[in-house]
Backbone bond lengths (Angstrom), bond angles and torsions (degrees), N, CA, C in turn:
res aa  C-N    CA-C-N  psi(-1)  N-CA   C-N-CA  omega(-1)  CA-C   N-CA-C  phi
1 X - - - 1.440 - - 1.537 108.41 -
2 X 1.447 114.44 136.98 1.605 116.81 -175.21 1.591 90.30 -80.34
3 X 1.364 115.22 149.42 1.115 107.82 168.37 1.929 97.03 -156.49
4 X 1.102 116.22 158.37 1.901 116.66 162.70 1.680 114.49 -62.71
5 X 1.405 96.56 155.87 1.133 94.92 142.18 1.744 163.55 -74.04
6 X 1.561 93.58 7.89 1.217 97.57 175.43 1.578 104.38 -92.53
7 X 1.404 123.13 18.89 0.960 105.55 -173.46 2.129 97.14 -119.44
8 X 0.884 107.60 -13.33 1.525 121.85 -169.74 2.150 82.31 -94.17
9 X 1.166 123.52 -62.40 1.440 111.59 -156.87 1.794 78.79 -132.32
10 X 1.132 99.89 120.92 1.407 128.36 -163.04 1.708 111.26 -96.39
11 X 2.179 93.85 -53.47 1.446 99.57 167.44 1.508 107.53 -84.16
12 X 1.272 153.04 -7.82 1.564 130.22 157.21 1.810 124.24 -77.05
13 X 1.183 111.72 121.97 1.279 106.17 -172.38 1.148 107.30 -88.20
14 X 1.207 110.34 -27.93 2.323 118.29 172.28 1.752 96.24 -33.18
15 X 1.284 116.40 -47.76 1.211 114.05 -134.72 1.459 102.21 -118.59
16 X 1.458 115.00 19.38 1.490 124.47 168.36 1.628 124.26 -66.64
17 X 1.396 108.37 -34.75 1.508 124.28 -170.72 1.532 101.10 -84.09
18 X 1.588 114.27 -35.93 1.277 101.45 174.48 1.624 122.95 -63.99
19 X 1.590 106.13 164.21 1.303 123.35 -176.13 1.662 124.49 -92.30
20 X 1.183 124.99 97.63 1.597 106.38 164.38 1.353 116.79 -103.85
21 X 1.949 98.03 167.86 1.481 116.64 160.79 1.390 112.04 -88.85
22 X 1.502 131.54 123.87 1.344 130.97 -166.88 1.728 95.77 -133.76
23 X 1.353 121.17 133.49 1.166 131.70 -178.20 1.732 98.24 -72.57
24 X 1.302 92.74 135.35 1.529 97.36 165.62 1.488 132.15 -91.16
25 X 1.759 108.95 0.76 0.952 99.01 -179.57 1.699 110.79 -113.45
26 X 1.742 98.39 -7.24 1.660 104.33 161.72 1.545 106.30 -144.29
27 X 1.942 90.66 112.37 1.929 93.68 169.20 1.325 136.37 -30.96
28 X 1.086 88.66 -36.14 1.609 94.92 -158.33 1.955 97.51 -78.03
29 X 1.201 133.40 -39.53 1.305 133.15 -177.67 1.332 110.56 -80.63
30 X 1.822 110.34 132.66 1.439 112.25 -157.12 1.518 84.46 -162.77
31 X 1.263 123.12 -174.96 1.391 152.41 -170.00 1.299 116.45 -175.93
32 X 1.624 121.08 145.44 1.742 103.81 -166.71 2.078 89.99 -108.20
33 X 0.958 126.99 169.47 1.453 135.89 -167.00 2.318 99.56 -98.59
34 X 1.049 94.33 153.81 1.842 97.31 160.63 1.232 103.25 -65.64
35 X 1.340 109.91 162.13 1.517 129.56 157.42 1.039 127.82 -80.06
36 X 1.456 106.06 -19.50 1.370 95.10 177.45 1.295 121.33 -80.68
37 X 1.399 128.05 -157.51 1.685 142.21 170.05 1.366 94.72 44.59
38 X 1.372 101.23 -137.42 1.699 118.39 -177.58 1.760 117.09 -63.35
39 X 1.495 117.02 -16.04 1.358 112.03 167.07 1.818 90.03 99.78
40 X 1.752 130.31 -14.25 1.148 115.53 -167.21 1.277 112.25 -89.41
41 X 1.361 116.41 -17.40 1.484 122.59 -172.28 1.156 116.57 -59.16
42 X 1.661 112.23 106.43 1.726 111.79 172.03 1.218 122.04 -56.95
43 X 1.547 120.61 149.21 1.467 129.16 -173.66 1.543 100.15 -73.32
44 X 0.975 120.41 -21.45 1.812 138.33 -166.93 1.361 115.33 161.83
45 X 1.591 114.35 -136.70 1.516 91.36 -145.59 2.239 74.34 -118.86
46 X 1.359 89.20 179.64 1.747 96.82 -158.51 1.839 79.26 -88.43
47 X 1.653 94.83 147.69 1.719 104.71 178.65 1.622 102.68 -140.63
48 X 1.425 118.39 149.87 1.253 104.76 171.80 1.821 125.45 -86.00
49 X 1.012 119.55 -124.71 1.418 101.90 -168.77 1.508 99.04 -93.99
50 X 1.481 118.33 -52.37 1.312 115.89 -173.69 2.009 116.87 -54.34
51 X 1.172 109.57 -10.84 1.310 118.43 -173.79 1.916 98.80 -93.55
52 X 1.836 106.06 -65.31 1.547 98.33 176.05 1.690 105.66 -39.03
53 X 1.118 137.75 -80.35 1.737 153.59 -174.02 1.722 93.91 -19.62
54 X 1.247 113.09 -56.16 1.526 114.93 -170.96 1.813 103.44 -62.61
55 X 1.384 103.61 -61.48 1.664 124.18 -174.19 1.657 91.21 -41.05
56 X 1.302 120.66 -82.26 1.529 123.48 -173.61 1.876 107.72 -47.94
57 X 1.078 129.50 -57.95 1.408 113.76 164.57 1.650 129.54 -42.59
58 X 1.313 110.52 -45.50 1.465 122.39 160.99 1.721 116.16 -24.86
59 X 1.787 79.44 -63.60 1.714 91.16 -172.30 1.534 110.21 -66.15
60 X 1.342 103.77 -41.85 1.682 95.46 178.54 1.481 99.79 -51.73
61 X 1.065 143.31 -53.46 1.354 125.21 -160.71 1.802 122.24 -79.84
62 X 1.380 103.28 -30.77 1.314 114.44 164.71 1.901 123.56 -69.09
63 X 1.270 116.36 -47.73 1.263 114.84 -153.61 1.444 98.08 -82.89
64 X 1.296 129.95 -14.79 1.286 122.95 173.95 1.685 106.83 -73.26
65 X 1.168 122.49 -7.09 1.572 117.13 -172.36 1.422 107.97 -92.07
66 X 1.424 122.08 -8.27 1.167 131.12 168.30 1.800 117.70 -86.69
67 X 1.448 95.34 -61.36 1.944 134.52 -170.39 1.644 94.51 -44.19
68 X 1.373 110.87 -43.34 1.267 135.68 -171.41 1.225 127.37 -70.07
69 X 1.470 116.01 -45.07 0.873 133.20 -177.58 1.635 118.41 -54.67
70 X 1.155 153.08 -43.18 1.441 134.98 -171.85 2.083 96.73 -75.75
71 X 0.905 104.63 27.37 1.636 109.61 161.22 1.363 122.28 -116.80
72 X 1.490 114.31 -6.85 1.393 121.59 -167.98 1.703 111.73 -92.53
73 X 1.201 111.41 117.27 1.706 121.59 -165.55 1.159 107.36 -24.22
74 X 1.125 123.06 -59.43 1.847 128.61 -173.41 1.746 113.90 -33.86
75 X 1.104 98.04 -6.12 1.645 111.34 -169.11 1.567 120.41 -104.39
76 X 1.719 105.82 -27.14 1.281 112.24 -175.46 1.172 134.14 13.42
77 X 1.723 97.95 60.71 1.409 126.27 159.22 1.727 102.39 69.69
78 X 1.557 119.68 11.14 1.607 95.06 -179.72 1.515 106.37 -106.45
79 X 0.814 115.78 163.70 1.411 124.77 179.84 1.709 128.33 91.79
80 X 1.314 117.12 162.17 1.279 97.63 178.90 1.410 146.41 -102.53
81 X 1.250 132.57 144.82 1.606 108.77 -156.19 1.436 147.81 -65.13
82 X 1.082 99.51 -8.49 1.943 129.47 173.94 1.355 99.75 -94.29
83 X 1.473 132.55 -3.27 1.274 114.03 -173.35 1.895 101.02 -115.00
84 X 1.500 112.52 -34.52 1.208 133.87 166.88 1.680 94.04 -64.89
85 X 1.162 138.58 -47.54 1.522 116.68 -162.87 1.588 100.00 -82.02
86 X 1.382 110.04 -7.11 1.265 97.67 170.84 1.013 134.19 -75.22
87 X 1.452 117.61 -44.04 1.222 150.65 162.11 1.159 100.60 -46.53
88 X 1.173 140.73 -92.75 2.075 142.99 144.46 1.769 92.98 26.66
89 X 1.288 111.87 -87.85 1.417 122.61 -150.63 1.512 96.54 -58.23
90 X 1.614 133.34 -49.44 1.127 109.26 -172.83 1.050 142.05 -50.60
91 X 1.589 88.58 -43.34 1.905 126.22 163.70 1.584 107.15 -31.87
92 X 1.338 116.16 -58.80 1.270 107.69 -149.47 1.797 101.12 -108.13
93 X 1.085 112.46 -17.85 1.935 106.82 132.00 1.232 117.73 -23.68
94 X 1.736 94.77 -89.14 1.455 108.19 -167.91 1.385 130.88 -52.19
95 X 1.924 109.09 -22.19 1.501 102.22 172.17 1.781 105.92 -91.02
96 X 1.673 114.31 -2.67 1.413 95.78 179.22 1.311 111.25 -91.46
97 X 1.674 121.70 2.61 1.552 128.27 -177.02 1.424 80.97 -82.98
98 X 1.266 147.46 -52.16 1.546 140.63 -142.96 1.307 94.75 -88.37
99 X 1.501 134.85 -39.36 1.278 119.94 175.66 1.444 116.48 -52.94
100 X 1.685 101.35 -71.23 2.000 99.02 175.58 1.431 111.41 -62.64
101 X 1.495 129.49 3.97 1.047 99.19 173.86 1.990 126.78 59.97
102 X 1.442 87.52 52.56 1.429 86.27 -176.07 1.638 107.60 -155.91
103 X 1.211 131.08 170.32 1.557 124.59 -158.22 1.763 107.09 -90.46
104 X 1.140 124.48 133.91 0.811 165.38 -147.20 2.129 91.10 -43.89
105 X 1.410 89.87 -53.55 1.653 124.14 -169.76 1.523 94.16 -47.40
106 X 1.311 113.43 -39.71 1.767 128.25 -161.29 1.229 126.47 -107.77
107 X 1.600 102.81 0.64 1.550 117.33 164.99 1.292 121.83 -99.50
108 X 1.613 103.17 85.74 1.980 104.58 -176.74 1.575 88.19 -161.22
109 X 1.363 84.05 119.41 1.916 89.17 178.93 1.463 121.78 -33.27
110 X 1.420 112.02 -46.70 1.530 128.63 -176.33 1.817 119.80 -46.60
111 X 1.984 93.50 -31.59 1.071 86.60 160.15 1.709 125.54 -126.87
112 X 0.721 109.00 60.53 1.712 144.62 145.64 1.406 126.32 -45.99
113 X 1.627 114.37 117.81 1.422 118.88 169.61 1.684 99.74 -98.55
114 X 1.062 91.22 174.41 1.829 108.60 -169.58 1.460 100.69 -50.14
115 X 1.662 105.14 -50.02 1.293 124.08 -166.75 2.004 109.98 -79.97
116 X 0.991 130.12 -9.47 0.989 127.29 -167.77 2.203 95.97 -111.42
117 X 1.450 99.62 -37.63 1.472 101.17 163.45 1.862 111.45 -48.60
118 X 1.044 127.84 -79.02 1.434 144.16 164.35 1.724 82.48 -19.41
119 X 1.260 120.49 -102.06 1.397 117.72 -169.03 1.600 126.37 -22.58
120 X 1.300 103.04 -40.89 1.050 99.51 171.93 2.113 125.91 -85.04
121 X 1.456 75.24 -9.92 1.694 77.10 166.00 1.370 121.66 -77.99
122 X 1.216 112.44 -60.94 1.209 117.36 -177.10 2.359 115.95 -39.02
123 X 1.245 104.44 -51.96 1.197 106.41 140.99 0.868 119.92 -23.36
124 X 1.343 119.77 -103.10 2.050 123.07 -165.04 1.252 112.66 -63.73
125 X 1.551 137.43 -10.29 1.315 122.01 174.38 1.259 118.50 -61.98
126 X 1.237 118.86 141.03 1.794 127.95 177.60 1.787 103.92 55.27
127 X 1.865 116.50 28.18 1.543 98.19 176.76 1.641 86.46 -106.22
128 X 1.485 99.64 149.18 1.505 125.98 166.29 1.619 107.39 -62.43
129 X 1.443 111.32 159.18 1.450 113.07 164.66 1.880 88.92 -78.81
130 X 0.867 133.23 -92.00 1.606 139.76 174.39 1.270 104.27 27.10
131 X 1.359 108.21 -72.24 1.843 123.46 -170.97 1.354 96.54 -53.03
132 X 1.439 115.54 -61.97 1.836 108.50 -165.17 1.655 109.02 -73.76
133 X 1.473 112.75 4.97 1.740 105.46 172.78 1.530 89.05 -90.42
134 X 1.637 124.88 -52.98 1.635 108.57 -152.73 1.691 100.61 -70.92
135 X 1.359 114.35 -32.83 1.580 109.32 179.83 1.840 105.25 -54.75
136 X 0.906 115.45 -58.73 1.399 140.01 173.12 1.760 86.23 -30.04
137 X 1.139 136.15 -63.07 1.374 142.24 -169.73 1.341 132.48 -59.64
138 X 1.446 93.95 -49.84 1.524 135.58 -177.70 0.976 119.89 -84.22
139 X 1.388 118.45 -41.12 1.981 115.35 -169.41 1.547 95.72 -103.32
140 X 1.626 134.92 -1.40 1.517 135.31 -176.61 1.388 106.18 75.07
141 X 1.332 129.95 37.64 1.406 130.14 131.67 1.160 108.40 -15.35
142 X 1.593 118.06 -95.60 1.282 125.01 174.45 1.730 110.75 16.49
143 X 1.574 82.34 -86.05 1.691 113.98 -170.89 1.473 113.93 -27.87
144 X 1.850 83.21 -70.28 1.476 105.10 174.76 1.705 126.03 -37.46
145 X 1.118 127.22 -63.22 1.305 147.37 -169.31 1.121 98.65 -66.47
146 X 1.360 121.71 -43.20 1.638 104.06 -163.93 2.365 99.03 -87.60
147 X 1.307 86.19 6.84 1.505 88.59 -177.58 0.989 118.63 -76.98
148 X 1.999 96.91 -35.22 1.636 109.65 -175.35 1.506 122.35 -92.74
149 X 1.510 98.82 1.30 1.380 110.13 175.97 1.358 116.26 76.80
């Protein structure tokens, strides 16, 4: 069921105008929509709390391996930083699709089970951005990614 946010977070008023997807058959699991277009487009798929808690930890550990990246030596300061974090993010997609081993379509935190969050932690804990650029280099990432579009 589409519903606002004043109805999912009651005490934030920031977040009244926004739109979620909220399961109708359990409250508590929801997803908030883009802003853009019609406002209906889910960010991913609706999770309950123990799944959001995992999803947002995930990202803390992932999005810095990208965010980060036009600071990482291999770069020696050339280039520019929105274009390197771009480059960054695919990278470290594409080596976390090759870790779980799963299609390309199905590697986005948002859509994440409890169990596939965990999986993917264990992975990215203690990995360098570094490692997932030279793998990225070495094993034909490159190749790969731009295969899968």
């Amino acid at each position: 069921m589409l519903t606002w946010g004043s109805a999912i977070y009651p005490h934030r008023p920031d977040l009244a105008s926004k739109r979620y997807w909220r399961c109708v058959q359990c409250a508590n699991s929801y997803v908030g929509c883009h802003q853009g277009g019609d406002g209906e487009d889910a960010l991913g798929r609706p999770a309950g709390p123990e799944t959001r808690r995992a999803r947002n930890l995930l990202h803390g550990l992932l999005d810095p391996l990208w965010r980060d990246a036009p600071d990482f030596d291999g770069y020696g300061g050339q280039g520019k930083r929105y274009h390197i974090r771009q480059k960054a993010r695919v990278r470290v997609y594409a080596w976390l699709q090759y870790r779980l081993g799963i299609p390309a379509a199905e590697c986005h935190i948002s859509h994440f089970d409890l169990t596939r969050c965990r999986l993917a932690w264990r992975a990215l804990n203690g990995q360098a951005y570094g490692n997932i650029r030279r793998w990225y280099k070495d094993e034909g990432g490159e190749t790969e990614v731009e295969r899968l579009g």
